[in-house]
Each structure stands twice: as structure tokens, then as C-alpha cells.
N, C-alpha and C positions, 0 to 999 in steps of 0.2 A: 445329347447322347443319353442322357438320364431317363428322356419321355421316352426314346427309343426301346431302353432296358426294359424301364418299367412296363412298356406296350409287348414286350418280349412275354416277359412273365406271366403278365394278364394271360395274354392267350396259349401259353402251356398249361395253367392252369382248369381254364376252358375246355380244353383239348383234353384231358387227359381222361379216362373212363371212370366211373364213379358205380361204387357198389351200389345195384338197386333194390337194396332191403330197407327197408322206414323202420323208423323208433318210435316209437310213441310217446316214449319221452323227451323227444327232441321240439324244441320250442324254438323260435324267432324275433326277434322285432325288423317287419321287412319294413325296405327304404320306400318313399311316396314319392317318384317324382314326376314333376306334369300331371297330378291326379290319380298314376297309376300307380297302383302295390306294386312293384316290378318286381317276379321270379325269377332266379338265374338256378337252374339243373334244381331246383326244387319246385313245389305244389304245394298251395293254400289249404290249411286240414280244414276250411269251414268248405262246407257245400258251395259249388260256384254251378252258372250256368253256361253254358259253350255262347258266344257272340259271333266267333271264327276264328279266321285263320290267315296269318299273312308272311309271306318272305320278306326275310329282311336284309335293306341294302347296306348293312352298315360297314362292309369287308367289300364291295364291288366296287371303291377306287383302289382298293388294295390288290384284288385281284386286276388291275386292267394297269397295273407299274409295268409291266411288259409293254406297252401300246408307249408309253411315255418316255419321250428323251432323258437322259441320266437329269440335264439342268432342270427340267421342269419336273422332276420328281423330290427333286433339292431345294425346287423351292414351295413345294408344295408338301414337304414330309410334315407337317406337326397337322396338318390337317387330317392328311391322311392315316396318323394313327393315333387323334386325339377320340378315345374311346366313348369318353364322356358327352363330348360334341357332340358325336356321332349316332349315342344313342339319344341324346335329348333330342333333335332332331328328328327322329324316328319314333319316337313320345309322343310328340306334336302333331306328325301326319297319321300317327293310329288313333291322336284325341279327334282330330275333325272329322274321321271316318268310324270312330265308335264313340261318340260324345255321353255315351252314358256310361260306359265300360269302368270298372272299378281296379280291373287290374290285367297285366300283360306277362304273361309265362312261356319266356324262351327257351326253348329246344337246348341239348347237350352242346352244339356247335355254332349255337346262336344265327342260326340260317331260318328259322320260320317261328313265329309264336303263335301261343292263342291266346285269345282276347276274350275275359271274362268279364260277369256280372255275379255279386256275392246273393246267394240267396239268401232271404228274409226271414229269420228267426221267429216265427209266429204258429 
């Protein structure tokens, strides 16, 4: 019931709309994980360069609980709103498809990102 709450929260937080004006003095230390800076509703202030662009499946067992009997959604819930899973997985098929990418910046509703490389300070 706890992973439940907490999987609650997560995505009202997500969800909710975010002023789009920057500070200049607002700083970071972003998280690395599977190799990648990963954004959430923010952008890298160093120069990056576009790699692409990809949808992401991390909410499509979540959206397809309608299709699923009550028991097999019962026994299938901790996967279905383990967040973490969910995105490291989704880490892993954007590193074999962008092996050189530095970092991945998803969208406000976490439905598409892009896939960056930092540019070289020189």
C-alpha cells in the first residue's frame, strides 16, 4: 500500500504544471543513471546537441489495467508502478540505441524525451 501512495505522489507531482520562467541562479547536481544525466521538467544550462527523440513506454502497462483481469493486475501491481524499474529499463534500450548519448530530458508528462550529447568546451 505504501509503494502504491508513494507511486500516487510521484505522478501528481509530475502532472502538475510548472512555471516556465528559469533563474539563473538556480543550480543542480543531476542524478547519472545507466550513463545518462537524466532531466525530469528541467534542461542542462551547458550547450547540448539534439541526438533525437523517443516515446516512452514507461506508463503503457499502466494504461492497458483496463485489458487486465482484477487477479492479474494483483498480481502484477508492484511491477506495474515500480517507477524506478520502469525507468531504468527504458535507460537501457535508449543506451543501445544512443551508445554515445550523455544524457536523456523527458517531457512534463514523461511520454517522450530527447536524447542529448554535451558539447565540447573548446
Amino acid at each position: 500500500m505504501k509503494i502504491f501512495i508513494s507511486f500516487l505522489f510521484v505522478v501528481s507531482i509530475l502532472s502538475c504544471n510548472a512555471n516556465n520562467q528559469t533563474d539563473q541562479n538556480a543550480y543542480a547536481t543531476v542524478e547519472k543513471m545507466n550513463g545518462f544525466y537524466v532531466f525530469v521538467k528541467s534542461k542542462p544550462q551547458t550547450r547540448y546537441e539534439f541526438l533525437g527523440a523517443e516515446s516512452v513506454t514507461i506508463y503503457d502497462k499502466l494504461l492497458r489495467l483496463d485489458e487486465l483481469s482484477a487477479q492479474s493486475t494483483i498480481n502484477n501491481i508492484k511491477s506495474l508502478i515500480s517507477f524506478s524499474d520502469n525507468l531504468q529499463t527504458t535507460l537501457n534500450e535508449l543506451r543501445r540505441k544512443y551508445p554515445t548519448a550523455d544524457g536523456v530530458i523527458f517531457d512534463n508528462d514523461m511520454s517522450k524525451c530527447q536524447i542529448i550529447k554535451f558539447k565540447k568546451l573548446y
